[in-house]
PDB file with SEQRES, HELIX, SHEET and CRYST1 records, atoms N, CA, C and O in Angstrom:
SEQRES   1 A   81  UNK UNK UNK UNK UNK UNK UNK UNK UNK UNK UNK UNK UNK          
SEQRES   2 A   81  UNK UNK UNK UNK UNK UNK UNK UNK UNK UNK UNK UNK UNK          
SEQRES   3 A   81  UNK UNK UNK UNK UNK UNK UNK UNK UNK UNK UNK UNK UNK          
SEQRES   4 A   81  UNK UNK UNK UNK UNK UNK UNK UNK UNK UNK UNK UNK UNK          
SEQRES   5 A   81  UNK UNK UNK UNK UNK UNK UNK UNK UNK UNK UNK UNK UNK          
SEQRES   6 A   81  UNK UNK UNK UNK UNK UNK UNK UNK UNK UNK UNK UNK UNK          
SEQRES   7 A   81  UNK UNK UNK                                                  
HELIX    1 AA1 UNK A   12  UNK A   23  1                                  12    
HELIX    2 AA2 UNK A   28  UNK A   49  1                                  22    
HELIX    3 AA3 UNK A   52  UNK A   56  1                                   5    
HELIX    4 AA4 UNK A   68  UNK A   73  1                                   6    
HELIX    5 AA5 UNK A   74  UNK A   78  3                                   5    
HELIX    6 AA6 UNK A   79  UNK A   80  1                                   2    
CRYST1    1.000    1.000    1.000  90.00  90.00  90.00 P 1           1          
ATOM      1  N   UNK A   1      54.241  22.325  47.895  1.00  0.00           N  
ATOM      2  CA  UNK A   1      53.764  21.989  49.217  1.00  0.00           C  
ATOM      3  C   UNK A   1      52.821  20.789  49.111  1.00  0.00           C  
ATOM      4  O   UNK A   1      52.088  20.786  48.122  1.00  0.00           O  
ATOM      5  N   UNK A   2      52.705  19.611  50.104  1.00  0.00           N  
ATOM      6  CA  UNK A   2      52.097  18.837  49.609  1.00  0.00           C  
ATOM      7  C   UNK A   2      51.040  18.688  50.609  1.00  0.00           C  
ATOM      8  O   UNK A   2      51.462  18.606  51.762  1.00  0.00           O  
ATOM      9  N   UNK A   3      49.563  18.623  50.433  1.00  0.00           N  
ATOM     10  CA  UNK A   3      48.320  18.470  51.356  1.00  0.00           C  
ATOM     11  C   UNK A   3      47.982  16.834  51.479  1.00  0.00           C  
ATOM     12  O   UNK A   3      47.871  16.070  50.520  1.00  0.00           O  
ATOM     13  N   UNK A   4      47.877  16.563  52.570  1.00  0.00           N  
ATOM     14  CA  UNK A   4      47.207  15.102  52.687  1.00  0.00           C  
ATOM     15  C   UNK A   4      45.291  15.326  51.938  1.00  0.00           C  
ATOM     16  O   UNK A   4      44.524  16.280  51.810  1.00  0.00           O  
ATOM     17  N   UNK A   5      45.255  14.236  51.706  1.00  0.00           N  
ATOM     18  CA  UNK A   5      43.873  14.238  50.940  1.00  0.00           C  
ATOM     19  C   UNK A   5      43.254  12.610  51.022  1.00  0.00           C  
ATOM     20  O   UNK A   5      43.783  11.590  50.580  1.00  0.00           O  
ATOM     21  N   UNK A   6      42.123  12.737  51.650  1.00  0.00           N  
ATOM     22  CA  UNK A   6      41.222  11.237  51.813  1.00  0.00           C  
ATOM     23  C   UNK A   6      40.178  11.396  50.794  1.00  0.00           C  
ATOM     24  O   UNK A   6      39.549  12.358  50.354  1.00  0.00           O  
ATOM     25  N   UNK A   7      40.201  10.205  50.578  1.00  0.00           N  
ATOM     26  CA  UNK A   7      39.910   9.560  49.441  1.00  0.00           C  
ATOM     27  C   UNK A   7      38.562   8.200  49.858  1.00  0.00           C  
ATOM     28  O   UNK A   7      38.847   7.672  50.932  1.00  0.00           O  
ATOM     29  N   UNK A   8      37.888   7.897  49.529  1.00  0.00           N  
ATOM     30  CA  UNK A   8      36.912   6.916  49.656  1.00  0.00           C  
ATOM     31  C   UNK A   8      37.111   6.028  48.632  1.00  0.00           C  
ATOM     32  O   UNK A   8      37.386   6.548  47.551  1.00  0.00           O  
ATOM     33  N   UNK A   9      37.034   4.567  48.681  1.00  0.00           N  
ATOM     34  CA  UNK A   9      37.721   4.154  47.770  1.00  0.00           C  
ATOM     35  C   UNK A   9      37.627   2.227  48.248  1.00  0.00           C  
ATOM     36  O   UNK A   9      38.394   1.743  49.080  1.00  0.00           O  
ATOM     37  N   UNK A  10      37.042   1.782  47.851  1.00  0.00           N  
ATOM     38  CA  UNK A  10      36.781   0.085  47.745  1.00  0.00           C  
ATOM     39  C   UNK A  10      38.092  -0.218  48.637  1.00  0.00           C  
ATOM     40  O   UNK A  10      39.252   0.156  48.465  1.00  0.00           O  
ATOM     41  N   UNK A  11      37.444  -1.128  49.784  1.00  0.00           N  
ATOM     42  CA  UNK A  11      38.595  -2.235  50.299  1.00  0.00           C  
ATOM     43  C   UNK A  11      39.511  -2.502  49.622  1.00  0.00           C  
ATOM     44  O   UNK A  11      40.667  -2.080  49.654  1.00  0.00           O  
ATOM     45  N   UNK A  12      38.846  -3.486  48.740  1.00  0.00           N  
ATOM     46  CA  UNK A  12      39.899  -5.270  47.786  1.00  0.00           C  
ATOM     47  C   UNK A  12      41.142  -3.949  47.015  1.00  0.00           C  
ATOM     48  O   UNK A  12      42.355  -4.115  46.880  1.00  0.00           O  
ATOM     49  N   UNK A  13      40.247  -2.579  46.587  1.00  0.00           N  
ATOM     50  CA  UNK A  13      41.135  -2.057  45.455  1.00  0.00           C  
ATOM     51  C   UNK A  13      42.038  -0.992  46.203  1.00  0.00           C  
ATOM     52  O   UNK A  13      42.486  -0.140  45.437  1.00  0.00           O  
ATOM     53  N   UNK A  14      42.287  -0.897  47.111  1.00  0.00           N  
ATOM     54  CA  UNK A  14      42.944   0.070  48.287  1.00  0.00           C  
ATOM     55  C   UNK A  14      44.454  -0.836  48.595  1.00  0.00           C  
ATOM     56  O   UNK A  14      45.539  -0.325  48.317  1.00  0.00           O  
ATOM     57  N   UNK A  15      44.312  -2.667  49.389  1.00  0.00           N  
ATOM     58  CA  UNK A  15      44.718  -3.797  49.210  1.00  0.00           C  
ATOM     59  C   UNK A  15      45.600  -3.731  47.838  1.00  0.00           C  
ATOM     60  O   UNK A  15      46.823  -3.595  47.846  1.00  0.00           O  
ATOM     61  N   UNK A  16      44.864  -3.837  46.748  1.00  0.00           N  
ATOM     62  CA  UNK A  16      45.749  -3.727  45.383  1.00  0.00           C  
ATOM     63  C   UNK A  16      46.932  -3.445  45.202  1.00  0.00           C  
ATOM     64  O   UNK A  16      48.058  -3.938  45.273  1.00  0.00           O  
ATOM     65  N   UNK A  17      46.015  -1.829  44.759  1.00  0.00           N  
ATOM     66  CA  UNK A  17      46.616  -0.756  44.748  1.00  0.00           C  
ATOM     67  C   UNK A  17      48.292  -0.990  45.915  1.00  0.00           C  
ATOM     68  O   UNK A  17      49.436  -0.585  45.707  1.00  0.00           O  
ATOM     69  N   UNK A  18      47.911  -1.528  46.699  1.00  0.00           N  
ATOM     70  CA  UNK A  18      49.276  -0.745  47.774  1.00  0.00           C  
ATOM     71  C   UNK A  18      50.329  -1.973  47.878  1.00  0.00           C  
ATOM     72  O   UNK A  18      51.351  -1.979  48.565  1.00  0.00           O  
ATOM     73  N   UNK A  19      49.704  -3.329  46.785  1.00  0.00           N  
ATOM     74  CA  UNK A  19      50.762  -4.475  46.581  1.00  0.00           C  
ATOM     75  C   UNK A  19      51.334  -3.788  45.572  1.00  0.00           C  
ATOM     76  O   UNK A  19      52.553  -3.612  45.561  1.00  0.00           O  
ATOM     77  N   UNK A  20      50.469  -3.279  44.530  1.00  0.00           N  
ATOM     78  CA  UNK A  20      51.032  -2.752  43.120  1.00  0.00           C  
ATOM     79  C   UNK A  20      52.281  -1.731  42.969  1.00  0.00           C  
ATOM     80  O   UNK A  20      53.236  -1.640  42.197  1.00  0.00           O  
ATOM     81  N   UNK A  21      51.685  -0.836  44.355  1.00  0.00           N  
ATOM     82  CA  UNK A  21      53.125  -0.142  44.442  1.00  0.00           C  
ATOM     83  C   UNK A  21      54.013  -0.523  45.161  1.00  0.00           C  
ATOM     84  O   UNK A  21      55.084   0.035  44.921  1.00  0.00           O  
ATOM     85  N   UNK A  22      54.038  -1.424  46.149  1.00  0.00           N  
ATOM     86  CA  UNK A  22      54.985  -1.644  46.773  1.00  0.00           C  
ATOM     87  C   UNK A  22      55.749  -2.846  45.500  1.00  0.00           C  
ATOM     88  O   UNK A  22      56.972  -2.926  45.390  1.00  0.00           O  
ATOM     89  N   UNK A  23      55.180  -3.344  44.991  1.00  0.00           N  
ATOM     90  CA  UNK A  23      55.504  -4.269  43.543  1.00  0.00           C  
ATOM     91  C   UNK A  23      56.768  -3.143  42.842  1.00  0.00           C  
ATOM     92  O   UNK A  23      57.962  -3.410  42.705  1.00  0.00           O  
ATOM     93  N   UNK A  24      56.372  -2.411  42.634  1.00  0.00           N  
ATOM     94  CA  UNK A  24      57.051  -1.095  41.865  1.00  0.00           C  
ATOM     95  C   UNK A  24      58.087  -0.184  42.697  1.00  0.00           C  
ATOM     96  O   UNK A  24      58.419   0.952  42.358  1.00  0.00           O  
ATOM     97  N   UNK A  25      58.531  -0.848  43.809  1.00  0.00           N  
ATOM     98  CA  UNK A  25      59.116   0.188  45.429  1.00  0.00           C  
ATOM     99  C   UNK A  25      58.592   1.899  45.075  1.00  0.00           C  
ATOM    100  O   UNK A  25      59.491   2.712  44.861  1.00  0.00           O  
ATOM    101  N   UNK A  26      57.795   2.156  45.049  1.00  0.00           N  
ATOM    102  CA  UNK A  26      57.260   3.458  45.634  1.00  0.00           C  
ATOM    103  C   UNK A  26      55.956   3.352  46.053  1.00  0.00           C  
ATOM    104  O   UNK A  26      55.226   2.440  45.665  1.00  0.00           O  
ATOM    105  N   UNK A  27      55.539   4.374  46.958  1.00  0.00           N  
ATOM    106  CA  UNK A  27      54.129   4.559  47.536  1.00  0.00           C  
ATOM    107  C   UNK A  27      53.061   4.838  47.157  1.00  0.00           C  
ATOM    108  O   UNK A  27      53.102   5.842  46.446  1.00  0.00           O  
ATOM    109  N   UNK A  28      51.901   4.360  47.307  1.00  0.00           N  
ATOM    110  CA  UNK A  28      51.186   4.681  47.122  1.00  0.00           C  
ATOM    111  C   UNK A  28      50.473   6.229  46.474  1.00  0.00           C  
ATOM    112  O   UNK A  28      49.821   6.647  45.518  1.00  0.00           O  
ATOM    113  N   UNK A  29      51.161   6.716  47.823  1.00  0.00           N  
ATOM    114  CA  UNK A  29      50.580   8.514  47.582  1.00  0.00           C  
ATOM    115  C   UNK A  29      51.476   8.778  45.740  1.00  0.00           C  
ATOM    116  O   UNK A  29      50.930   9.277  44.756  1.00  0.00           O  
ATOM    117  N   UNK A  30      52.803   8.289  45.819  1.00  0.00           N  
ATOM    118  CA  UNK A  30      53.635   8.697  44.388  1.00  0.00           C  
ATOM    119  C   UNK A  30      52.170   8.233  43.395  1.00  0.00           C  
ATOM    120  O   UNK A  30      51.319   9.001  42.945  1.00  0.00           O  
ATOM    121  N   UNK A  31      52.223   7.140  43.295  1.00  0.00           N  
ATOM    122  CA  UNK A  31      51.387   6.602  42.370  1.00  0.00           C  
ATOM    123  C   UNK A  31      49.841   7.822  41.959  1.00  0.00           C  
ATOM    124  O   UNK A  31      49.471   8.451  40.967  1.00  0.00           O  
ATOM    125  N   UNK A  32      49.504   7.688  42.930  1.00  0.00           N  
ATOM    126  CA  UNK A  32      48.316   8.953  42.768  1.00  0.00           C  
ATOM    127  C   UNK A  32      48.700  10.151  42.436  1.00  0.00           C  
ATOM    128  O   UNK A  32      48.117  10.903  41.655  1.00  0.00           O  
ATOM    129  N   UNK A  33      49.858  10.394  43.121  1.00  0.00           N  
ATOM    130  CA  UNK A  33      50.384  11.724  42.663  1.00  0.00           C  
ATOM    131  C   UNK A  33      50.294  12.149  41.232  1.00  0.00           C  
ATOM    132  O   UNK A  33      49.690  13.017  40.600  1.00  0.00           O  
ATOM    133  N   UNK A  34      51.359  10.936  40.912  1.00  0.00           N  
ATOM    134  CA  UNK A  34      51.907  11.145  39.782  1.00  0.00           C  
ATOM    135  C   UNK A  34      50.221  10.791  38.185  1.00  0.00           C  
ATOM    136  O   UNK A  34      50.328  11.145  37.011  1.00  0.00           O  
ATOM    137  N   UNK A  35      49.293  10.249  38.639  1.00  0.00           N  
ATOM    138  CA  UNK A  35      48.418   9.796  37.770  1.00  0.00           C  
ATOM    139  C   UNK A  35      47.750  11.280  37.739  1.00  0.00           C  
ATOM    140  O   UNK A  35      47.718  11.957  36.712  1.00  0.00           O  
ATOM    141  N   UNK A  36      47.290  11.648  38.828  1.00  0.00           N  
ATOM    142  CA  UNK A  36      47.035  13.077  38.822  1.00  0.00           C  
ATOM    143  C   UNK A  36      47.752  13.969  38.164  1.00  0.00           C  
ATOM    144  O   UNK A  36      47.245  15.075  38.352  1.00  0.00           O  
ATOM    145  N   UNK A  37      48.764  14.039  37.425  1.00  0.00           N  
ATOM    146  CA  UNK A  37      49.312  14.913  36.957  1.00  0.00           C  
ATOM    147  C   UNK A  37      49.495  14.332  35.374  1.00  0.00           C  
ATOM    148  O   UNK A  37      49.747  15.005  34.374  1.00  0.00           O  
ATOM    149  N   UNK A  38      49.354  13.335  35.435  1.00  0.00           N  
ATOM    150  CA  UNK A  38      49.120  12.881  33.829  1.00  0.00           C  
ATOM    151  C   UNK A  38      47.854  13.236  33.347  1.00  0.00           C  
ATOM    152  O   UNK A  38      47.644  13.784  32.264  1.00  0.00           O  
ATOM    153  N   UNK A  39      46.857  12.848  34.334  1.00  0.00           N  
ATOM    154  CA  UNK A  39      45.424  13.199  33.828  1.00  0.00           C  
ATOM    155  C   UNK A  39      45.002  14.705  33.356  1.00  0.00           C  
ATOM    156  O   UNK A  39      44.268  15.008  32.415  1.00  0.00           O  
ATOM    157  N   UNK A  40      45.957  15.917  34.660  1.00  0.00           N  
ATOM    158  CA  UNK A  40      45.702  17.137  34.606  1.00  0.00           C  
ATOM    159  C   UNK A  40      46.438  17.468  33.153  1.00  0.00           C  
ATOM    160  O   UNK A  40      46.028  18.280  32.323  1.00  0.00           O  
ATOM    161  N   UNK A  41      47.550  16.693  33.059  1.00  0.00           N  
ATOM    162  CA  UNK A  41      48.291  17.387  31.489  1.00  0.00           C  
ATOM    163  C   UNK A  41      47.743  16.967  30.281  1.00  0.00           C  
ATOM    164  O   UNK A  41      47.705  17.727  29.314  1.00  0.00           O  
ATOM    165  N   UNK A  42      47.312  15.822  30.246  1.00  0.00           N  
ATOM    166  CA  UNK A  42      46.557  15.360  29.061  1.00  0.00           C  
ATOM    167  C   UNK A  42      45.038  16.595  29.037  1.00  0.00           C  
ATOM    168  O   UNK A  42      44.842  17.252  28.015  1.00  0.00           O  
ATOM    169  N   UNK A  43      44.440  16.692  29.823  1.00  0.00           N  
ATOM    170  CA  UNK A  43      43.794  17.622  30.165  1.00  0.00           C  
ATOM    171  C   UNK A  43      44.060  19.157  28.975  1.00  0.00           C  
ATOM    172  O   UNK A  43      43.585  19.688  27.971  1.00  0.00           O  
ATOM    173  N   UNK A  44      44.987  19.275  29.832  1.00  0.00           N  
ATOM    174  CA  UNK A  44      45.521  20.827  28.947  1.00  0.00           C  
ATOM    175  C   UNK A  44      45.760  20.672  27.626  1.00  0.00           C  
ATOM    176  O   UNK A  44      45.134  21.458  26.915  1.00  0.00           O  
ATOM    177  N   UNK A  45      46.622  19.741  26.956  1.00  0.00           N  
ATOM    178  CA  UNK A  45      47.042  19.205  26.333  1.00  0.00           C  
ATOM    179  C   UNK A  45      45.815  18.888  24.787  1.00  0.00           C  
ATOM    180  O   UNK A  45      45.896  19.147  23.586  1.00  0.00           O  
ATOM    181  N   UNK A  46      44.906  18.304  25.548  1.00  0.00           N  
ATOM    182  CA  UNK A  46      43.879  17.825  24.716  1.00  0.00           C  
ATOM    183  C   UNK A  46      43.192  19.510  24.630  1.00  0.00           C  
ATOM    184  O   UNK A  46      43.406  20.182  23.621  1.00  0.00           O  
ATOM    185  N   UNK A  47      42.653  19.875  25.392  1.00  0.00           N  
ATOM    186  CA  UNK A  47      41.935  21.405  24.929  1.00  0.00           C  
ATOM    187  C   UNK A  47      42.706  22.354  24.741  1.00  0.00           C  
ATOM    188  O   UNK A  47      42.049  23.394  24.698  1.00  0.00           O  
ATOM    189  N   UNK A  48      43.862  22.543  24.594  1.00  0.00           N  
ATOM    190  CA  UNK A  48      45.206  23.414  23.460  1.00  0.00           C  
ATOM    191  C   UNK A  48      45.474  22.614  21.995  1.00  0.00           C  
ATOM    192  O   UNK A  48      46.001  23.271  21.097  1.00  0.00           O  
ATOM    193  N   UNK A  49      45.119  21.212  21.745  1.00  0.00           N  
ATOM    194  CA  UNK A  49      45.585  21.431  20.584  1.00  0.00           C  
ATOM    195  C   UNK A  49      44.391  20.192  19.509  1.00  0.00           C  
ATOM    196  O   UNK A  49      44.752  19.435  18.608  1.00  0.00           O  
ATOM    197  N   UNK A  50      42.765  20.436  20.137  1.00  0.00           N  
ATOM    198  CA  UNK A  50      41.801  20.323  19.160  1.00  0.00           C  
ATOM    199  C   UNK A  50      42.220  20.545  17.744  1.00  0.00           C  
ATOM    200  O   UNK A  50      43.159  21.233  17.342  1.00  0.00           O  
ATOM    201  N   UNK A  51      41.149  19.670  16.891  1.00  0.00           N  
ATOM    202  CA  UNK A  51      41.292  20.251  15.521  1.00  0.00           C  
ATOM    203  C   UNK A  51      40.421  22.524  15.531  1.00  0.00           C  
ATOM    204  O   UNK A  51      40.767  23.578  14.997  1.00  0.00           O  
ATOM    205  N   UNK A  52      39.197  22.056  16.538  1.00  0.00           N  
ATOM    206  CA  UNK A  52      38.633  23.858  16.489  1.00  0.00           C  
ATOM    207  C   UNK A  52      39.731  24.877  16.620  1.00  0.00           C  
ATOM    208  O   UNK A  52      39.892  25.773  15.790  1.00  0.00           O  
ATOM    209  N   UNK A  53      40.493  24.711  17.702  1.00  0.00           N  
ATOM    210  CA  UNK A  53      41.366  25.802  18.820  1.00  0.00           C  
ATOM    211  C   UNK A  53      42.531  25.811  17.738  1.00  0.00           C  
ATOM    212  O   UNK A  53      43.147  26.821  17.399  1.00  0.00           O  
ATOM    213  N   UNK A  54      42.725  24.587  17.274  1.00  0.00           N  
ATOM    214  CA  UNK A  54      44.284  24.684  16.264  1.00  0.00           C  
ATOM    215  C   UNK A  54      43.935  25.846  14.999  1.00  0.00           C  
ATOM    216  O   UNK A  54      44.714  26.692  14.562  1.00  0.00           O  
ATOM    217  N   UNK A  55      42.315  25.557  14.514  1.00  0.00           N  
ATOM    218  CA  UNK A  55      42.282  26.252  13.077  1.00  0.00           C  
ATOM    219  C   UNK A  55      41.820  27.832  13.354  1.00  0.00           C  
ATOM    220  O   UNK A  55      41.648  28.622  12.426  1.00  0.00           O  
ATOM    221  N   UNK A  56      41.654  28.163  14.677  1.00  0.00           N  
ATOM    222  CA  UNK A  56      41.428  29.262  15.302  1.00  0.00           C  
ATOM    223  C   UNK A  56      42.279  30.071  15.869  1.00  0.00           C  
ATOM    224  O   UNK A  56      42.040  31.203  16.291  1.00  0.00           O  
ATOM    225  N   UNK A  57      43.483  29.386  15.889  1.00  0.00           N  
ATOM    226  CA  UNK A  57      44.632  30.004  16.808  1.00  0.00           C  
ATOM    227  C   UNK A  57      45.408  30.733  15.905  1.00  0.00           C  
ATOM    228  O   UNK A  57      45.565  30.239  14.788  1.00  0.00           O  
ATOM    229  N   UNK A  58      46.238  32.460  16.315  1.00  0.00           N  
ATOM    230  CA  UNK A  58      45.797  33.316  15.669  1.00  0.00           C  
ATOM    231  C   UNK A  58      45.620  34.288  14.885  1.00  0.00           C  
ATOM    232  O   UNK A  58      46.265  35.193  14.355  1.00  0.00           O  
ATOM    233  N   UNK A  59      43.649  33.518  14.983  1.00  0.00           N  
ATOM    234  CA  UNK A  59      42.960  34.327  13.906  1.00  0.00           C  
ATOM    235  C   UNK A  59      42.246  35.682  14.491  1.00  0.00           C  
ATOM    236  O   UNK A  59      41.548  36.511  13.907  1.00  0.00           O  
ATOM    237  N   UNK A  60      42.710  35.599  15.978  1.00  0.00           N  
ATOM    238  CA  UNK A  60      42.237  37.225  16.670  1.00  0.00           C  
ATOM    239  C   UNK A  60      44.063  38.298  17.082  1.00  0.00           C  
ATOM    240  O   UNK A  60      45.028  38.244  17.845  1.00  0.00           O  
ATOM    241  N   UNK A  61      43.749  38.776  16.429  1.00  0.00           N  
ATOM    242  CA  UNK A  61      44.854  39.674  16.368  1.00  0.00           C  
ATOM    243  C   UNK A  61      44.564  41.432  17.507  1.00  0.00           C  
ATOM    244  O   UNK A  61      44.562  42.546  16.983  1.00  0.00           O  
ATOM    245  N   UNK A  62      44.342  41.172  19.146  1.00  0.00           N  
ATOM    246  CA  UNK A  62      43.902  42.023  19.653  1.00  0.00           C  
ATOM    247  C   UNK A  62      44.619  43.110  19.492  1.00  0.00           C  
ATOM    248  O   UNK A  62      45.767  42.856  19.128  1.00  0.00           O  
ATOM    249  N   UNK A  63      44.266  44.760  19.688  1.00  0.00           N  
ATOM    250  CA  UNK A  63      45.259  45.802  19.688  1.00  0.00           C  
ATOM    251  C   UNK A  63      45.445  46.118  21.094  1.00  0.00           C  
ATOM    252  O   UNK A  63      44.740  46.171  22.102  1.00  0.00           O  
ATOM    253  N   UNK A  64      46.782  46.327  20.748  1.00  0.00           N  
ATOM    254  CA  UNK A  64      47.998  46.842  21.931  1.00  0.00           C  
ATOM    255  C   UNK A  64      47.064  47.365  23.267  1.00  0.00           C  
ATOM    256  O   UNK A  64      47.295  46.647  24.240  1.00  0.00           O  
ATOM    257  N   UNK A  65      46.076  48.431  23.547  1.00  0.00           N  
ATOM    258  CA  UNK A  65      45.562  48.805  24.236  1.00  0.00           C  
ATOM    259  C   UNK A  65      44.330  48.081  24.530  1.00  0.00           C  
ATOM    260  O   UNK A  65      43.585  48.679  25.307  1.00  0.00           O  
ATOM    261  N   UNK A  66      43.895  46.869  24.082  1.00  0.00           N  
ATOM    262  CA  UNK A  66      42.709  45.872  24.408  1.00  0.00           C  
ATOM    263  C   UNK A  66      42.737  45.817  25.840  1.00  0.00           C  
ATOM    264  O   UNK A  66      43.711  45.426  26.482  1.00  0.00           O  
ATOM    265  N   UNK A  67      41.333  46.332  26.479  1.00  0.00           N  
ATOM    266  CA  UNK A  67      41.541  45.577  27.917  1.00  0.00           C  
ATOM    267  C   UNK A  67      40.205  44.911  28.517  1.00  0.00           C  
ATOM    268  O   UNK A  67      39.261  45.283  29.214  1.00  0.00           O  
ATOM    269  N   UNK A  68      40.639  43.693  27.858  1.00  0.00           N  
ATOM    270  CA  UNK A  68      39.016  42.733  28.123  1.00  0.00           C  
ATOM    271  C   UNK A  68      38.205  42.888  28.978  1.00  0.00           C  
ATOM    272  O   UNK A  68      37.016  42.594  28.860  1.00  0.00           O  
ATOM    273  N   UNK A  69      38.826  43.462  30.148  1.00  0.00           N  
ATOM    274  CA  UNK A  69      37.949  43.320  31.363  1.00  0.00           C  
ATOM    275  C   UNK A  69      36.846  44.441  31.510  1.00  0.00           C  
ATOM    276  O   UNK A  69      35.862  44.247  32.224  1.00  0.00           O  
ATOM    277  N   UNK A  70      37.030  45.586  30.836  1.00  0.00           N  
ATOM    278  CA  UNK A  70      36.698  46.805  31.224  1.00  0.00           C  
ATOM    279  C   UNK A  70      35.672  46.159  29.403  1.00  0.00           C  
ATOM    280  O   UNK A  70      34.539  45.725  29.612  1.00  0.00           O  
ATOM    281  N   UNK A  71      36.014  46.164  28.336  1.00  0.00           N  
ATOM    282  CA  UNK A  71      34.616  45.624  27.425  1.00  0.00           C  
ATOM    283  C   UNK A  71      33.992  44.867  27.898  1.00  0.00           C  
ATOM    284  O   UNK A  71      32.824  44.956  27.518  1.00  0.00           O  
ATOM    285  N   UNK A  72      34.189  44.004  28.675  1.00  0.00           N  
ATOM    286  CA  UNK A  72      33.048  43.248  28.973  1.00  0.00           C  
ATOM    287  C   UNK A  72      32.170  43.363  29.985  1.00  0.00           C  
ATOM    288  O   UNK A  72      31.072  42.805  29.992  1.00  0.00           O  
ATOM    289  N   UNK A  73      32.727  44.287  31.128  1.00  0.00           N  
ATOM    290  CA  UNK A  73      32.316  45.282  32.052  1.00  0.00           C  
ATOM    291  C   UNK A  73      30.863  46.521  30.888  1.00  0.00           C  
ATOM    292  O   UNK A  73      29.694  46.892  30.993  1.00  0.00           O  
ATOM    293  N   UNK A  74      31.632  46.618  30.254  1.00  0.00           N  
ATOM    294  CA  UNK A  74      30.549  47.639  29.139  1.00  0.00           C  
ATOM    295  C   UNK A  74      29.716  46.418  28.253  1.00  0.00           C  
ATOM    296  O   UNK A  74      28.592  46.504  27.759  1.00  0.00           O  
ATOM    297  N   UNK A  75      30.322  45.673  28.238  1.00  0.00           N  
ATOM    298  CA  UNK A  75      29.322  44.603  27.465  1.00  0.00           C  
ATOM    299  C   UNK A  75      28.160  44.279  28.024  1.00  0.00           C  
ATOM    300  O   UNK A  75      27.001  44.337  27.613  1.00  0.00           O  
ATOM    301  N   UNK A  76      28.732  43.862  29.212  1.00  0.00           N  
ATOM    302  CA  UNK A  76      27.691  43.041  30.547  1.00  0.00           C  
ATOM    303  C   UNK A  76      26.441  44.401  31.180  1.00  0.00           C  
ATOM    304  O   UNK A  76      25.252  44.203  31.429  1.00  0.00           O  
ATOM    305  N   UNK A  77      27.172  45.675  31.301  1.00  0.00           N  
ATOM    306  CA  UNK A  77      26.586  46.773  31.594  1.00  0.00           C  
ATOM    307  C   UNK A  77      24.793  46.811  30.635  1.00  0.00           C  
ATOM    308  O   UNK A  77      23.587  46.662  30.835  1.00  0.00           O  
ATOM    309  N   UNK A  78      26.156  47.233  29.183  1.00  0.00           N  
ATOM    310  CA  UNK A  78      24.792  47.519  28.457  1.00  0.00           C  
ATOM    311  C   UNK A  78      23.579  46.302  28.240  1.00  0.00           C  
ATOM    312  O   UNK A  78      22.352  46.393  28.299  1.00  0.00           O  
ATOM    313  N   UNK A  79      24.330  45.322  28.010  1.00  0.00           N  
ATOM    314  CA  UNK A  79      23.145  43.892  28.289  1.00  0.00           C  
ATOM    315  C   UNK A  79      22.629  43.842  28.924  1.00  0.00           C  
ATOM    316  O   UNK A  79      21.734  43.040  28.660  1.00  0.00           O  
ATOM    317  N   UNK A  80      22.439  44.657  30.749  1.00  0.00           N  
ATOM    318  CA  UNK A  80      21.706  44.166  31.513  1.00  0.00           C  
ATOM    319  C   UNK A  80      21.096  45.300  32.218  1.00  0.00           C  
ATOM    320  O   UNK A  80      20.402  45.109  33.217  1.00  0.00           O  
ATOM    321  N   UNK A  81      21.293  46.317  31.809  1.00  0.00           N  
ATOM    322  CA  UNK A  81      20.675  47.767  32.435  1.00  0.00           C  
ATOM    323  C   UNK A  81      20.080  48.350  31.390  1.00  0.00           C  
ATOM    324  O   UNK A  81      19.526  49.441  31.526  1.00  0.00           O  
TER     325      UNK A  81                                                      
END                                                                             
């Protein structure tokens, strides 16, 4: 689904921007679109495969019946009462 979204954003580079894509025949909005989704994947990308997270990944072997929510519910409990 796609949401309209305003943006604040320099005259001269608004101007640019909308020769650059029309330079390229697609729109503007593509252009943002699509940078937004490079940025968000590099994103993931970069904090999945650190040198830390790589030499850590795994080294936790949880059991079958682990249910994080409810230890840390008892974690958070006993820490604060």
């Amino acid at each position: 689904m796609n949401t309209k979204l305003t943006l604040t954003i320099e005259q001269t580079l608004i101007e640019q921007a909308k020769e650059y894509a029309k330079g390229k025949g697609r729109s503007l909005s593509n252009i943002v679109e699509n940078y937004f989704k490079a940025i968000v994947k590099e994103e993931v990308v970069n904090i999945k495969s650190t040198p830390i997270a790589g030499s850590l990944r795994g080294s936790f072997k949880e059991p079958k019946n682990f249910d994080y929510k409810k230890d840390l519910t008892e974690a958070l409990t006993k820490k604060h009462l």
